[in-house]
SERO-4910 file (N, C-alpha, C, O; in steps of 0.05 Angstrom, whole numbers):
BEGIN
 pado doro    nc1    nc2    nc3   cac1   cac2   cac3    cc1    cc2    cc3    oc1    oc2    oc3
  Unk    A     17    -24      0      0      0      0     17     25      0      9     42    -16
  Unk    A     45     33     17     55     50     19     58     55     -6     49     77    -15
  Unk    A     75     33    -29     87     40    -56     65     52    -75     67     70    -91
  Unk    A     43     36    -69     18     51    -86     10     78    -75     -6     91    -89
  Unk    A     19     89    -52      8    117    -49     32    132    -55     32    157    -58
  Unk    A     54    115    -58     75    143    -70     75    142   -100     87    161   -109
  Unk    A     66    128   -117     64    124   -139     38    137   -158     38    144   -182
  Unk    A     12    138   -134     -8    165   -133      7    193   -131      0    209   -147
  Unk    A     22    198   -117     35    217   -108     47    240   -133     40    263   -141
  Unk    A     68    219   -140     80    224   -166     64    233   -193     71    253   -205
  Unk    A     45    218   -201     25    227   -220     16    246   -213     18    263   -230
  Unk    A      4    254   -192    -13    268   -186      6    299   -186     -8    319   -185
  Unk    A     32    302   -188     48    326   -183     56    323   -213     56    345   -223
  Unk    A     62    308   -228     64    306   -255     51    320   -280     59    331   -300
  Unk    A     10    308   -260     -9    325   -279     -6    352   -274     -5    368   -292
  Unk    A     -6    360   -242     -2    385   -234     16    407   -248     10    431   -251
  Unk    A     42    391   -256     62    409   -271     53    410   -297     55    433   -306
  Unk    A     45    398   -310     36    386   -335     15    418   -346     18    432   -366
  Unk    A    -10    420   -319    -28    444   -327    -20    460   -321    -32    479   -331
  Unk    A      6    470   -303     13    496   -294     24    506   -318     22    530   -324
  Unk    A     38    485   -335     45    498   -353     35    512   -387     43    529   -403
  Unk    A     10    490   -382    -10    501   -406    -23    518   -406    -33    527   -427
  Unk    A    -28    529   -379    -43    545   -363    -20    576   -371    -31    597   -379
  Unk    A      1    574   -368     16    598   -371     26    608   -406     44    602   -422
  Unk    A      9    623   -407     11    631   -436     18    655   -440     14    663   -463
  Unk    A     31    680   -418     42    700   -413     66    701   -437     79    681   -434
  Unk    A     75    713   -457    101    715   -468    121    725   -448    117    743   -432
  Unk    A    146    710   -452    166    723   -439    180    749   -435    195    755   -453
  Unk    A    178    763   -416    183    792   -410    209    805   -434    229    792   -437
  Unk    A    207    816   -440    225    833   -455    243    851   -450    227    863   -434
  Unk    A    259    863   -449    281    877   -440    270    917   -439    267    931   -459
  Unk    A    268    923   -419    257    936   -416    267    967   -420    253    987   -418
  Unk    A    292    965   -424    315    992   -430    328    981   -463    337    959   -471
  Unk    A    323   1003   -473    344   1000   -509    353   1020   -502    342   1040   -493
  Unk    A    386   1013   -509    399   1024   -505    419   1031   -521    438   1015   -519
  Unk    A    422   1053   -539    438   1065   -573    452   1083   -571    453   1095   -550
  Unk    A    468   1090   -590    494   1116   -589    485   1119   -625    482   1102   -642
  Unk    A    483   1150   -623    489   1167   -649    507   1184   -650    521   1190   -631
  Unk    A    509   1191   -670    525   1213   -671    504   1243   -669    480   1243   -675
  Unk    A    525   1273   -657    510   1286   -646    501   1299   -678    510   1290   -699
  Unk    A    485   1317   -675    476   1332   -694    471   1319   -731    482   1325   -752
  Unk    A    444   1294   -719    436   1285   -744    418   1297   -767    415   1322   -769
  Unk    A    409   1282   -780    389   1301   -798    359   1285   -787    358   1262   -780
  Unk    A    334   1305   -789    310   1299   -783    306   1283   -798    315   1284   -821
  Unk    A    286   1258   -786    284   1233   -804    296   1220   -796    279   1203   -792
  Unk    A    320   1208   -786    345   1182   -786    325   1176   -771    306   1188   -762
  Unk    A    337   1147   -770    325   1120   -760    351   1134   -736    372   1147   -740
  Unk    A    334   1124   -700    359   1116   -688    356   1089   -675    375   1078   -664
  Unk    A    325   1075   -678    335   1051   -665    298   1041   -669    279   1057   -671
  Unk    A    297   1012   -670    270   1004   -681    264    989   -647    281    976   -635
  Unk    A    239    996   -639    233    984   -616    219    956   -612    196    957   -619
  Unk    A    225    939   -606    220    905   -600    204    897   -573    203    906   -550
  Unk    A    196    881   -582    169    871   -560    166    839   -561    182    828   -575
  Unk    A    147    824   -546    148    802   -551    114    796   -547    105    774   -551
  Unk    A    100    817   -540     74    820   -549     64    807   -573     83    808   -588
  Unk    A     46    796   -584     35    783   -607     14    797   -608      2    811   -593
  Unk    A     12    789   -632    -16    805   -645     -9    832   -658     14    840   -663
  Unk    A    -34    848   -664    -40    876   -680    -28    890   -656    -45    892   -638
  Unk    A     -1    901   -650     13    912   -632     16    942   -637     22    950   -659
  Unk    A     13    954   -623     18    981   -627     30   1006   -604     23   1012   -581
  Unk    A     52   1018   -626     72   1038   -601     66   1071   -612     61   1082   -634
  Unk    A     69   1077   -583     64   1100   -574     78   1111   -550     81   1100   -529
  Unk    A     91   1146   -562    116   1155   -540     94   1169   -521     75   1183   -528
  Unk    A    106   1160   -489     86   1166   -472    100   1199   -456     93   1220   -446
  Unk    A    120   1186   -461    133   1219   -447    170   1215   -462    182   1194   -465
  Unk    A    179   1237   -466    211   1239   -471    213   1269   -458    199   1289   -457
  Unk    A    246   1261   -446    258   1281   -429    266   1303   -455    277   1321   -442
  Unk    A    267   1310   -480    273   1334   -495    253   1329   -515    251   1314   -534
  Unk    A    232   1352   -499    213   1352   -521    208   1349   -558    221   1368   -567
  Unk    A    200   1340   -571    190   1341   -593    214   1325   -606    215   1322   -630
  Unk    A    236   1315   -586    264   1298   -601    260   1272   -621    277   1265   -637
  Unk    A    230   1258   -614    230   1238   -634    210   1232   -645    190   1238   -631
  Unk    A    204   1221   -667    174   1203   -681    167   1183   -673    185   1167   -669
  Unk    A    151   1178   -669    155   1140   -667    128   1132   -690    108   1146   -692
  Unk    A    133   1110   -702    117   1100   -727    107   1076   -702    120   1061   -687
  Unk    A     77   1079   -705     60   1063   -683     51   1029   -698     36   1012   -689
  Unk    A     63   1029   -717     60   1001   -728     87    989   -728     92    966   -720
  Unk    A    101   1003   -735    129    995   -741    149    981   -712    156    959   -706
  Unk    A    151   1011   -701    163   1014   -672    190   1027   -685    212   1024   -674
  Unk    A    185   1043   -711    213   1058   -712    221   1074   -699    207   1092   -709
  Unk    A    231   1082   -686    240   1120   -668    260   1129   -680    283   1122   -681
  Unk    A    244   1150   -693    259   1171   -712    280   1197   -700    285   1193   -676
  Unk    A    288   1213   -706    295   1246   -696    273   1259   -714    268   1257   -738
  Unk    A    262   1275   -686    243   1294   -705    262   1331   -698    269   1345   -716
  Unk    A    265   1336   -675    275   1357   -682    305   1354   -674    314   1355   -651
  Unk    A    315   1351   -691    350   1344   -699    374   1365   -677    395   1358   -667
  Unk    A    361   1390   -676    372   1418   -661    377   1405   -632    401   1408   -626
  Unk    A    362   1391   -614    360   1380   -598    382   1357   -593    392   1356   -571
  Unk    A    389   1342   -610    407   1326   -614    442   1332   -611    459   1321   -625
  Unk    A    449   1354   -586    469   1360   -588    485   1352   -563    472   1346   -542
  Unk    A    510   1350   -563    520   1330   -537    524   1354   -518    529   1350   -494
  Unk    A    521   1380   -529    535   1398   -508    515   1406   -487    523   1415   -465
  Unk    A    481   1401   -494    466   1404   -478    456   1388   -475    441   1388   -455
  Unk    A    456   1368   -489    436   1341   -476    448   1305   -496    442   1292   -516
  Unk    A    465   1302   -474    482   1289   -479    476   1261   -477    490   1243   -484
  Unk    A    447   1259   -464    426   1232   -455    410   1245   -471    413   1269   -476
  Unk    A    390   1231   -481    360   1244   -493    350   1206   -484    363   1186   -489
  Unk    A    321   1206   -469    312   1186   -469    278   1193   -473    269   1216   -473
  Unk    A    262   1167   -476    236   1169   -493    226   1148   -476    239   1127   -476
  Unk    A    204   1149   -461    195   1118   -452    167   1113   -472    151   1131   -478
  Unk    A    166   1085   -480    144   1079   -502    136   1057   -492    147   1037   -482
  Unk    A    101   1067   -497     79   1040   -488     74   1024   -515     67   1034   -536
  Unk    A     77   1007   -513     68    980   -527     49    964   -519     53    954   -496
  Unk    A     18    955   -537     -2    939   -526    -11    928   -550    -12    940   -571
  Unk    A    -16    908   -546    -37    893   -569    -66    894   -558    -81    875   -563
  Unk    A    -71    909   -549    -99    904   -535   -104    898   -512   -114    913   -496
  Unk    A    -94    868   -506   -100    850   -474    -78    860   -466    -81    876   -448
  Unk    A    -52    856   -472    -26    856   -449     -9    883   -466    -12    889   -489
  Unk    A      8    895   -447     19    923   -449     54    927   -435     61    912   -416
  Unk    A     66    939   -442     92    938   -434     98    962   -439     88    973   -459
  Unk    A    119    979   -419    136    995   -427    162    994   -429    175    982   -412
  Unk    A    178   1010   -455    197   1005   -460    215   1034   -451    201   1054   -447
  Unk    A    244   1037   -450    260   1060   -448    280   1060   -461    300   1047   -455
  Unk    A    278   1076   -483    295   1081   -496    324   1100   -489    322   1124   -484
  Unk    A    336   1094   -490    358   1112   -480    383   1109   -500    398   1091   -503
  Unk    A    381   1137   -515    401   1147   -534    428   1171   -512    425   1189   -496
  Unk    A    448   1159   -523    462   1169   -524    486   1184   -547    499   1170   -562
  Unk    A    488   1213   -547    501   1221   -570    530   1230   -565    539   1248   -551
  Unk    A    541   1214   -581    576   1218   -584    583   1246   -593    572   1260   -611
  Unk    A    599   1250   -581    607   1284   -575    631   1286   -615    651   1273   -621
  Unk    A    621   1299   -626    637   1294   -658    643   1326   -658    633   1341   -642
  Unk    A    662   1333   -679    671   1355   -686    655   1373   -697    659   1374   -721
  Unk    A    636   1391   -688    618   1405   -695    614   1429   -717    594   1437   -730
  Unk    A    641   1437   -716    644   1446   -737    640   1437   -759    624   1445   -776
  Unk    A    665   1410   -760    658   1398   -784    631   1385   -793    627   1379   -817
  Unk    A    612   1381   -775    586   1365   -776    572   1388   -796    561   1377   -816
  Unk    A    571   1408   -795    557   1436   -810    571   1448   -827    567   1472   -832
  Unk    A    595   1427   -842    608   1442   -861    594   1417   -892    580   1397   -886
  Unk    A    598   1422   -916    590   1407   -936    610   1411   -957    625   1396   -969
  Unk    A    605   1437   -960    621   1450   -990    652   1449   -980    667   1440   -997
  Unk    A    664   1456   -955    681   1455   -947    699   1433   -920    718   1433   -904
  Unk    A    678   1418   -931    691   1400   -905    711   1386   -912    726   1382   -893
  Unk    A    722   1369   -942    751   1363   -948    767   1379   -938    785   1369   -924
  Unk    A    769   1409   -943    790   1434   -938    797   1435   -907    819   1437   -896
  Unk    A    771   1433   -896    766   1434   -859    790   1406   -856    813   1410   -851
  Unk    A    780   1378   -859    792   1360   -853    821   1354   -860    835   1339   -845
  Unk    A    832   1367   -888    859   1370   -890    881   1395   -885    904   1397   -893
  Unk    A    862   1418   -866    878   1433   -859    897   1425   -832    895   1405   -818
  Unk    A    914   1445   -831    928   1443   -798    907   1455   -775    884   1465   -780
  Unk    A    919   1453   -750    910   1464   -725    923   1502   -727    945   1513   -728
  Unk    A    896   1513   -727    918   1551   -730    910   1561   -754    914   1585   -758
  Unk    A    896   1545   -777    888   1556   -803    861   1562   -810    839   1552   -807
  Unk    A    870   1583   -820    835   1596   -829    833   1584   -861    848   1586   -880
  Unk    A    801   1567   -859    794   1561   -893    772   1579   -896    764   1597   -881
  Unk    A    763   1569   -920    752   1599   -939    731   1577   -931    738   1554   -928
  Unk    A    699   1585   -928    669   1574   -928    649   1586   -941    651   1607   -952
  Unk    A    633   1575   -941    615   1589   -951    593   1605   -942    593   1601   -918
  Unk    A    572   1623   -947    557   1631   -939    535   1616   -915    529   1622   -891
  Unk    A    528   1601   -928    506   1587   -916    523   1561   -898    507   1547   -884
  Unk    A    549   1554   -896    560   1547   -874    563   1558   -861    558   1547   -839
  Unk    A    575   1587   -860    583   1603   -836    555   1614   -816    557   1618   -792
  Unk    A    527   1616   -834    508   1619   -822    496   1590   -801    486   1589   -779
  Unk    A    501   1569   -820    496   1543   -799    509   1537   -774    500   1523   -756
  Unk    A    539   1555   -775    554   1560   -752    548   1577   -727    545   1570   -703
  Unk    A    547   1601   -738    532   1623   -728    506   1613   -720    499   1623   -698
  Unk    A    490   1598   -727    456   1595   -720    450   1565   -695    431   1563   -678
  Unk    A    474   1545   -701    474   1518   -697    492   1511   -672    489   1492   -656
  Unk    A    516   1534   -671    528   1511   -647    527   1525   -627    524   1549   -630
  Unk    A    530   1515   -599    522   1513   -575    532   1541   -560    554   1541   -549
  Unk    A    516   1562   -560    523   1586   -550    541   1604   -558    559   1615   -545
  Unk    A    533   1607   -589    550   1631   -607    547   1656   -598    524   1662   -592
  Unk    A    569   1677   -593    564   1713   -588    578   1721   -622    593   1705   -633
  Unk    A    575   1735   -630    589   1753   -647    598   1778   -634    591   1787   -612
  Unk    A    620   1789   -655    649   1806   -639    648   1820   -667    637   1812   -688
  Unk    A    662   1841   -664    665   1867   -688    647   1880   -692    646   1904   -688
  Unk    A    633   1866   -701    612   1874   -714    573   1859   -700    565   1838   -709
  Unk    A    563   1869   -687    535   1855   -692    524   1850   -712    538   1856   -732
  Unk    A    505   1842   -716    484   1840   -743    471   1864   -756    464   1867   -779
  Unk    A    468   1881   -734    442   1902   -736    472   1926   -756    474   1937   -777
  Unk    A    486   1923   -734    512   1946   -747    523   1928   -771    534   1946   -783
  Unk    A    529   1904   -786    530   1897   -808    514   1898   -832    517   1898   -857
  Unk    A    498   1900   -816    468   1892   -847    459   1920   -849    435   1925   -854
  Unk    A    474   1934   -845    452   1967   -846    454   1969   -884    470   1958   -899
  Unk    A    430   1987   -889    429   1989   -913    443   2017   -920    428   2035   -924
  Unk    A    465   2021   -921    489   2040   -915    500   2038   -945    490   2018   -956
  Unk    A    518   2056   -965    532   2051   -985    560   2047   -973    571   2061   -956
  Unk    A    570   2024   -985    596   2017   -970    614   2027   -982    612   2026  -1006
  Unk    A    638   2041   -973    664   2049   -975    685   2034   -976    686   2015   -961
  Unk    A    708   2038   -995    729   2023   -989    756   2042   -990    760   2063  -1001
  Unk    A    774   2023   -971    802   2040   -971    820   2024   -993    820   2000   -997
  Unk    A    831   2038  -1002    854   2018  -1029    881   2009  -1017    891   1988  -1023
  Unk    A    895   2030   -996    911   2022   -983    905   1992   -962    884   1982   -956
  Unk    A    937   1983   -954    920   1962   -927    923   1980   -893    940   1992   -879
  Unk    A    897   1973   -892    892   1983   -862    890   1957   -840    882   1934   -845
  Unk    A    898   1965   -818    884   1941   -810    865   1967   -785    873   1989   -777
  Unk    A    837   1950   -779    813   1962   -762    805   1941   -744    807   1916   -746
  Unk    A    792   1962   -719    781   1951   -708    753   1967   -688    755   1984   -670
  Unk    A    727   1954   -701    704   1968   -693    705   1983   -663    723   1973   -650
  Unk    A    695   1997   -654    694   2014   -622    664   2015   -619    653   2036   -614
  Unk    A    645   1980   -624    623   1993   -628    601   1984   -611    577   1985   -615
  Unk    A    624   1968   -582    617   1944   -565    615   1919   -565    612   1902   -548
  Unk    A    619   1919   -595    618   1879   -597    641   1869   -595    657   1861   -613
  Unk    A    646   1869   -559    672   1861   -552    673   1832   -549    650   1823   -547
  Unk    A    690   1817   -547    701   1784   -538    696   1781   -506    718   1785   -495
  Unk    A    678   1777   -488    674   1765   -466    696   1741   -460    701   1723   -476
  Unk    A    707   1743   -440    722   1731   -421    714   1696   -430    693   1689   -441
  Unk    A    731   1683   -425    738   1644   -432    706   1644   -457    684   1635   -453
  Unk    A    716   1658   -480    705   1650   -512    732   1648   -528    754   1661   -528
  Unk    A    720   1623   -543    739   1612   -561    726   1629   -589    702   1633   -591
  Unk    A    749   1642   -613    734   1653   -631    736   1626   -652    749   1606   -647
  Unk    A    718   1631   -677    714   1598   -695    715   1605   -719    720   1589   -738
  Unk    A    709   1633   -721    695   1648   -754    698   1665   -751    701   1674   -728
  Unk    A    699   1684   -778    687   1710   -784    694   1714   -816    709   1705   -833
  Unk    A    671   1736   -814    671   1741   -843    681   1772   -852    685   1790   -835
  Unk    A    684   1773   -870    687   1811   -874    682   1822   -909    685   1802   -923
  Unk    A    678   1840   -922    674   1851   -942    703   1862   -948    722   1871   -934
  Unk    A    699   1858   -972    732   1877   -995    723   1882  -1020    702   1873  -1029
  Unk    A    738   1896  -1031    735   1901  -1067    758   1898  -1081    770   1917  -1091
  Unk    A    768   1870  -1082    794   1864  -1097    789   1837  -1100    774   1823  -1087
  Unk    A    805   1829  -1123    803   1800  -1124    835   1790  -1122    853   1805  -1129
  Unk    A    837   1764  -1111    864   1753  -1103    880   1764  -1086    904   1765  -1085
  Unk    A    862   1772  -1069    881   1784  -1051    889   1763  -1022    876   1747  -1009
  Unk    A    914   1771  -1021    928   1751   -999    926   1770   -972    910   1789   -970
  Unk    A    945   1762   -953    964   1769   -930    945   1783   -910    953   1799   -893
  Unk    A    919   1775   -912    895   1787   -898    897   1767   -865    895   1742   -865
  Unk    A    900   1784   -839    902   1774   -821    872   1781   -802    854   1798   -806
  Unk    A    875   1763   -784    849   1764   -763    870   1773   -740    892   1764   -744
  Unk    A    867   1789   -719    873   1802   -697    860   1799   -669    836   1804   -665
  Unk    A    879   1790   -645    858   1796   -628    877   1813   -603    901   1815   -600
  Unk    A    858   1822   -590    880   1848   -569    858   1835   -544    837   1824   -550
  Unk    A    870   1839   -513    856   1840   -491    866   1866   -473    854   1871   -452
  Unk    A    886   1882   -483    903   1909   -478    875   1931   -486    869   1950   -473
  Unk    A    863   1924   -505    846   1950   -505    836   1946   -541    845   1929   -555
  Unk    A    817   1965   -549    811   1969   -577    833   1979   -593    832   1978   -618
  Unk    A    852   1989   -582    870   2008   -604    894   1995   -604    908   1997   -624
  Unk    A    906   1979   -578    937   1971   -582    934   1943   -569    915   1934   -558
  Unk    A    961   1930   -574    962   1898   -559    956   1881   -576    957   1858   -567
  Unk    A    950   1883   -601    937   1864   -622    952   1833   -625    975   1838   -617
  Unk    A    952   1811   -630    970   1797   -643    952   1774   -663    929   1767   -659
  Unk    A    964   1768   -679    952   1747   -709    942   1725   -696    958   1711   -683
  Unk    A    921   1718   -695    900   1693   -684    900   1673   -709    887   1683   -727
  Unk    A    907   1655   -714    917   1635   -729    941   1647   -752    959   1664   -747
  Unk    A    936   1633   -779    954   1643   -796    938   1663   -817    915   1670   -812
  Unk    A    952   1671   -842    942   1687   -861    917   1674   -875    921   1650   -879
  Unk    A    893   1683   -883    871   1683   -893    881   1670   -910    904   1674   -917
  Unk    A    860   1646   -925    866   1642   -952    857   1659   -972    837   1673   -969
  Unk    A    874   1659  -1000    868   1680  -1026    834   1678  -1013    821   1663   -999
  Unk    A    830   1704  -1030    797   1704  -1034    791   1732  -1056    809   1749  -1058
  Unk    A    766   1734  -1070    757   1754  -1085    746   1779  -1073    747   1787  -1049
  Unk    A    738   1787  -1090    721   1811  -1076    689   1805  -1068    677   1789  -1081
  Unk    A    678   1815  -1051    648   1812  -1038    657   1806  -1010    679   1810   -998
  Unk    A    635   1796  -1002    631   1784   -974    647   1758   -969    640   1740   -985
  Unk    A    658   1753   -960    680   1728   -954    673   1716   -924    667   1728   -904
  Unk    A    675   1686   -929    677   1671   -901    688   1656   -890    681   1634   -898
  Unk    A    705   1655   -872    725   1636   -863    713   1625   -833    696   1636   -819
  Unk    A    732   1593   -828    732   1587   -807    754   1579   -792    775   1583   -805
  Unk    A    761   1567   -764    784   1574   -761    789   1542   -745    770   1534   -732
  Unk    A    817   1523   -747    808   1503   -746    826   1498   -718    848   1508   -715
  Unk    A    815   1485   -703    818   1481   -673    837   1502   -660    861   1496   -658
  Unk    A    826   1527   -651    824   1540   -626    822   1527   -616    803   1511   -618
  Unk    A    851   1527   -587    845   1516   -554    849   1540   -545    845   1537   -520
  Unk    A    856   1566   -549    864   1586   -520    836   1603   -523    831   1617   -543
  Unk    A    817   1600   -500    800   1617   -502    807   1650   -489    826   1650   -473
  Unk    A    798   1670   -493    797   1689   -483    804   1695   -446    791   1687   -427
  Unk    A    818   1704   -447    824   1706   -407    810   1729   -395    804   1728   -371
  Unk    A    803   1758   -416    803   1783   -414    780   1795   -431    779   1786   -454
  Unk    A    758   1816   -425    753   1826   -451    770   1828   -469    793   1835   -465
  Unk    A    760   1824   -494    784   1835   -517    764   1841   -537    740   1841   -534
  Unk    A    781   1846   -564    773   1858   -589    784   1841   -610    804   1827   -610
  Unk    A    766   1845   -630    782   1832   -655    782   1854   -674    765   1871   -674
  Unk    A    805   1851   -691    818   1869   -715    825   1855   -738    838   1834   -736
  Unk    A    816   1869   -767    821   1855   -788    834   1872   -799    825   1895   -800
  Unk    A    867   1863   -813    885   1877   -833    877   1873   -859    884   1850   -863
  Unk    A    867   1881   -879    863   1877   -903    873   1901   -920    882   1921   -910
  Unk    A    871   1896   -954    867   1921   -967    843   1925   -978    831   1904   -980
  Unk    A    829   1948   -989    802   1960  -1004    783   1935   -988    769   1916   -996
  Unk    A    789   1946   -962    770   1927   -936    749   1958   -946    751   1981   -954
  Unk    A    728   1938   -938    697   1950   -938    687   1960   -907    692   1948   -887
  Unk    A    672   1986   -910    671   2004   -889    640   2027   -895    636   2040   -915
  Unk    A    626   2025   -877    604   2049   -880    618   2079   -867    625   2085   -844
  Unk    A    618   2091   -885    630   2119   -878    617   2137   -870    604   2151   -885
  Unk    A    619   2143   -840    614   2166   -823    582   2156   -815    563   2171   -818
  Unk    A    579   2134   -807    566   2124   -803    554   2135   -772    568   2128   -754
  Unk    A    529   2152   -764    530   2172   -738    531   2149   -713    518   2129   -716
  Unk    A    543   2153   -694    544   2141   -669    562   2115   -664    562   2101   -644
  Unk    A    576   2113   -686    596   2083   -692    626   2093   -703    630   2107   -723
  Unk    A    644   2085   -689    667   2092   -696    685   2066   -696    678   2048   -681
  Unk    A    705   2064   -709    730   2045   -720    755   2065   -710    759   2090   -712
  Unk    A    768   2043   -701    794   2050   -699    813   2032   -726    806   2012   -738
  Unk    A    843   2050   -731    855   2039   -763    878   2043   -756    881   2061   -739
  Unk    A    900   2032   -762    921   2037   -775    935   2027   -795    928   2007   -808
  Unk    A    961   2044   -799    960   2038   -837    987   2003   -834   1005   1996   -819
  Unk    A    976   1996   -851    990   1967   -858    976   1948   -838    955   1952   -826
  Unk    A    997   1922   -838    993   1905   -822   1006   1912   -791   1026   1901   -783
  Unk    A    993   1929   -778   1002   1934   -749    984   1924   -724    961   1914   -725
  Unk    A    999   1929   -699    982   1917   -672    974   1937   -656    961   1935   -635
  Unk    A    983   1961   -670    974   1987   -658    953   2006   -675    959   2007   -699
  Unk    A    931   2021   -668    914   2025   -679    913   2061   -675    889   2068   -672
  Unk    A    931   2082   -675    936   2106   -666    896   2126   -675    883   2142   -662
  Unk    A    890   2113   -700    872   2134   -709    836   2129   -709    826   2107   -702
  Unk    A    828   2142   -715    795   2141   -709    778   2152   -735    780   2174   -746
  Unk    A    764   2134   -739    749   2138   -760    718   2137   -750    712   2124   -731
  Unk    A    695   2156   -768    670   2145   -759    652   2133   -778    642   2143   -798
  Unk    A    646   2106   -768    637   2088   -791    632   2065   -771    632   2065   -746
  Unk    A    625   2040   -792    633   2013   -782    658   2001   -808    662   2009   -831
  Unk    A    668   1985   -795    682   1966   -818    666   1939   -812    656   1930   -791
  Unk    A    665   1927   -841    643   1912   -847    662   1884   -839    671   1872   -859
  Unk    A    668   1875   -816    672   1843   -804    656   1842   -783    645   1861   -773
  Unk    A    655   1807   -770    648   1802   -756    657   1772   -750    658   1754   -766
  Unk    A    663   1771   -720    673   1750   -719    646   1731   -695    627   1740   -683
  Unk    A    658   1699   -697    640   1683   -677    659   1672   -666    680   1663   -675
  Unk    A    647   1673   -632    664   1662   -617    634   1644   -599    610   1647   -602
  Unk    A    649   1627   -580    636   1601   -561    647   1607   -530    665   1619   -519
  Unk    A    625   1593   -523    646   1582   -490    653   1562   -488    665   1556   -467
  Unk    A    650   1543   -507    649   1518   -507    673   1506   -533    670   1511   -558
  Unk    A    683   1499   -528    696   1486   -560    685   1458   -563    690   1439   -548
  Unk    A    674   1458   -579    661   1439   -589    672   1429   -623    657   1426   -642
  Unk    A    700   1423   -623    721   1417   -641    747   1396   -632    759   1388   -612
  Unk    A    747   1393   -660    773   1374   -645    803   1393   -649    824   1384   -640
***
């Protein structure tokens, strides 16, 4: 009798395992953090990572909350997570971006967390196109020639731009511009000074010559008129008009207010422009003895941040 009740026993825990398990038709839990690296500053649209579930059925996703607003798409059939506003995507302010997404087929529901992280890349070069071979095969100290609508992507895009020389409002005036034929070198007196630990990256300036060389960028922390010295090397050739350069890895930021000064020849200038004055002197010098009233037509961009290699 004993052997027949342990032999009941046995079956009876057999069937038991047998239904526990037909009985459990739960899918197995899914990993509840995705976890990706981009690069910073993509284009709207990229794919950064397709979200996975183990849900069955007509499944469907939806972003329930993300820590930088309006940063992603998500395709509710798919489970793609896109970049929707790309600006956002920068390592210098938001160096995590995460998204938590509900997933349900109806009966059973899961949340997932996405968590992107973006690799800190050369920012400059990320916003260059027309010129980014030139960028990538220059030295450390050299100014390349850019283009318009790069130097604006610069100016508009990286992480806490000031402009110096010149503002916008005192550049863009609808003024008839002047030029000197000799080389001067100037520097605006018109407040758009260099703030203390800014790295400068760019600037642009107006001339009326073509091929012209030996054009220097200047910076002084001694004052507007004297102390000047050459902030990378000589400009590359360039024509006449509006010109744009950038400048390729600055490490010494600013210690001091300072100024920037551009040496050129038949440099471009609004003459006697009321309440704006330039300081000049003649050639390539670091001293600026004389006063003019006008603007001279540069302007440079500087950061607090270097965000270059």
């Amino acid at each position: 009798m004993k052997n027949l009740s342990q032999l009941f026993s046995v079956l009876f825990l057999l069937v038991l395992c047998a239904c526990s398990s037909e009985d459990n038709t739960d899918p197995p839990p899914s990993n509840s953090n995705i976890e990706v690296s981009i690069d910073e500053n993509p284009s709207s649209g990229d794919l950064v990572t397709t979200i996975n579930t183990n849900l069955s059925g007509d499944v469907n996703f939806s972003i329930s909350s993300q820590s930088v607003s309006q940063a992603f798409t998500l395709d509710s059939n798919s489970g793609e997570l896109r970049v929707a506003a790309w600006q956002v995507f920068d390592f210098e302010t938001n160096p995590v971006i995460t998204a938590t997404i509900s997933v349900t087929n109806g009966s059973d529901s899961e949340n997932k967390i996405a968590i992107v992280t973006l690799n800190n890349i050369d920012d400059i070069w990320s916003f260059l196109n027309t010129s980014r071979e030139n960028y990538e095969n220059a030295s450390i100290g050299e100014w390349i020639a850019i283009t318009e609508a790069e130097y604006n992507d610069l100016a508009n895009r990286l992480f806490d731009v000031s402009k110096c020389g010149a503002t916008d409002s005192q550049y863009n005036r609808n003024d008839p511009i002047s030029y000197d034929t000799p080389y001067y070198t100037y520097a605006n007196d018109n407040g758009a000074v260099i703030e203390p630990d800014h790295y400068v990256f760019a600037f642009k300036y107006t001339c009326d010559k073509d091929n012209l060389t030996n054009t220097k960028v200047k910076l002084s922390d001694a004052g507007v008129s004297e102390g000047y010295s050459n902030i990378g090397g000589d400009v590359p050739m360039h024509d006449s008009g509006e010109n744009y350069f950038v400048l390729k890895g600055n490490s010494n930021p600013t210690t001091e207010t300072s100024y920037m000064a551009v040496g050129a020849e038949r440099f471009g200038y609004f003459n006697g422009t009321s309440g704006f004055s330039f300081k000049y002197g003649n050639f390539d010098v670091n001293e600026l003895p004389y006063n003019w009233t006008g603007i001279a037509l540069y302007q440079g961009l500087t950061t607090t941040l270097k965000q270059w290699d």
